[in-house]
N, C-alpha and C positions, 0 to 999 in steps of 0.2 A: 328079765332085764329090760327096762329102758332106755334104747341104743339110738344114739341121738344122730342121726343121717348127717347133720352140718359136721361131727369131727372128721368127716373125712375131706372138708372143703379146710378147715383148720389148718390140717397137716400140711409138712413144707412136704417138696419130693422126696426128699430121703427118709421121712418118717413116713409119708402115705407108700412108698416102693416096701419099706421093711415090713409094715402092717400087711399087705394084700400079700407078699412072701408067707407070714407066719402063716394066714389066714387060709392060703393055698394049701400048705404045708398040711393043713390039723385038718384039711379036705379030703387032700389025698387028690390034690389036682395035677395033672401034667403040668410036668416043669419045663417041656419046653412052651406051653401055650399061658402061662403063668407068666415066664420071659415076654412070650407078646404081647401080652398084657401093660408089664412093666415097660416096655416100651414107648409108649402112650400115653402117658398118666393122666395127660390133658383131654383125651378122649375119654379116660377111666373117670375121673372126676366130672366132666359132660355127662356122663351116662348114669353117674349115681347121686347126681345134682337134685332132682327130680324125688327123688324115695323116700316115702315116708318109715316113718317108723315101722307100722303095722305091716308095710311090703319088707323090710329089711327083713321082718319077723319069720315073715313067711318066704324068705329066700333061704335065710340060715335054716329053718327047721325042715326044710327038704334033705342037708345033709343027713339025717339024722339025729338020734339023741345024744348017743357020745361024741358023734363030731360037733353038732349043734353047741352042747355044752364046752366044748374045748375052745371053739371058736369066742363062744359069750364068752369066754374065762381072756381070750387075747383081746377084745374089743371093751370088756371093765378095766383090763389093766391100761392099756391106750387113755380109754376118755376118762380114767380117772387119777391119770400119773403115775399109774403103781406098774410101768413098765417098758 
């Protein structure tokens, strides 16, 4: 997948807050550091400002392959309206 680093500067908060939710979620992240996460968004977006593609790549495929893939399957439907 080619995952374009700028949609997440795109998104308003309540679409970038529901995306990093799913995203958490299909990780198997702690929900309460997820919540701190979401708290922040302006620091979330600072921090992912910066990321190339090829780093997004190699952040997502640390989850693994079935999470890896679940994640790409929420992050095509985001940048590409089908969700």
């Amino acid at each position: 997948m080619n995952f374009d680093p700028a949609l997440l500067q795109r998104l308003n908060d309540r679409q970038l807050a529901d995306l990093v939710s799913q995203i958490a979620s299909a990780a198997g992240a702690d929900r309460s550091r997820t919540q701190e996460l979401l708290g922040n968004l302006d620091a979330l977006r600072n921090g992912m400002q910066g990321l190339t593609a090829e780093q997004a790549k190699q952040l997502l495929d640390r989850a693994g392959e079935d999470k890896s893939r679940e994640i790409y399957d929420i992050l095509r439907r985001q940048q590409y309206g089908k969700g």
